[in-house]
N, C-alpha and C positions, 0 to 999 in steps of 0.2 A: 540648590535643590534639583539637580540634573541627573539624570540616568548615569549609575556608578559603573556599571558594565554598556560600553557602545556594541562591544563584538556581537555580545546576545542578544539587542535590540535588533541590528541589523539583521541576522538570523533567520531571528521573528519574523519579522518585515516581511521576507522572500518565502514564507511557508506558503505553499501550495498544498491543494488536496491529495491525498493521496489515493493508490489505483485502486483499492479497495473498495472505496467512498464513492470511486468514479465509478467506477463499475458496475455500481449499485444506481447511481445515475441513471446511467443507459441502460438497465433493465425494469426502472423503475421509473415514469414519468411523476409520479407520487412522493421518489424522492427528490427528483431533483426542485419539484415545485415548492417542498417545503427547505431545499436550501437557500434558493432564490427568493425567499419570504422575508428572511433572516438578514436580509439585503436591503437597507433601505435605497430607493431609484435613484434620491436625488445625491448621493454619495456615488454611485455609479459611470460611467463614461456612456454618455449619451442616455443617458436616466435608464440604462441597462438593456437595450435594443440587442446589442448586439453582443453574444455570447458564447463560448466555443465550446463543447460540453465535455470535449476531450480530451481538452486540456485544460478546463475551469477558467479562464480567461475572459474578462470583458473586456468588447471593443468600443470607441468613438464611431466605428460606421463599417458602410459593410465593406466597402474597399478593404479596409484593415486587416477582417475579418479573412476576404476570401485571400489575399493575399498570406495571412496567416496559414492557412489552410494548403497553401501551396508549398509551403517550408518545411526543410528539415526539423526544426522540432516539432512541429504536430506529428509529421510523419513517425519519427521518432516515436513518441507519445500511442498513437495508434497500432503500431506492432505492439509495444510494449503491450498494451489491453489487449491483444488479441493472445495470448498467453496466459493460458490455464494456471491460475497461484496454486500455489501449493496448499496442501491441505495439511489439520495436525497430525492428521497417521503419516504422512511421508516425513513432517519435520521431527515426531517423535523417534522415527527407524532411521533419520540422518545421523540423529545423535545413537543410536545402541536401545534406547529404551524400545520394549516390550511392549504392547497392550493387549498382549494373549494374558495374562496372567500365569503364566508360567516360567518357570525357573529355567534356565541351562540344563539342557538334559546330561544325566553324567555315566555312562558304561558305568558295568555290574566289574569291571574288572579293576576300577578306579579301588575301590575298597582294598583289594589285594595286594595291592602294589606300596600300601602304608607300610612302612620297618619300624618295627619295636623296637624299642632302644634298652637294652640292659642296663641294669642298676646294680 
């Protein structure tokens, strides 16, 4: 009775939040309290003291912490949020799609240029 797939547990395992969630985080102390709720303390490293918001990480202490904070991947993590996401009107006009609701405009000379084919 063991997990038939290891690779996708593993996967799992290492899901972090994503920047979007984070994002929302740090403009929202309302969100982030109701993630940390979700969280029970005694499951936590140092019953959830120490926490990095930037990169959703809990620590054993603050050592850890400020050490963390001095590393390339916080660093990392922190440009990354400072980058405007994209919004659906740019991802719509990456791909070609429209949201004028308008067609390809077509020249008045397009008509002319059809050849009638004899029968």
């Amino acid at each position: 009775m063991g997990v038939t797939n290891k690779r996708t547990l593993s996967k799992t395992r290492r899901k972090t939040r994503d920047l979007d969630q984070i994002k929302a985080d740090l403009h929202s102390p309302k969100h982030l309290a109701q993630y940390k709720a979700t969280k029970a303390p005694e499951d936590l490293p140092d019953l959830g003291k120490w926490y990095c918001t930037e990169c959703a990480k809990w620590f054993e202490s603050e050592v850890n912490l400020v050490v963390h904070r001095k590393g390339k991947p916080h660093k990392r993590r922190v440009k990354q949020l400072r980058e405007e996401p994209y919004t659906q009107k740019e991802a719509e006009a990456a791909i070609g799609l429209r949201t004028d609701n308008q067609g390809p405009e077509r020249s008045e000379g397009a008509a002319d240029n059809e050849i009638t084919m004899a029968t």
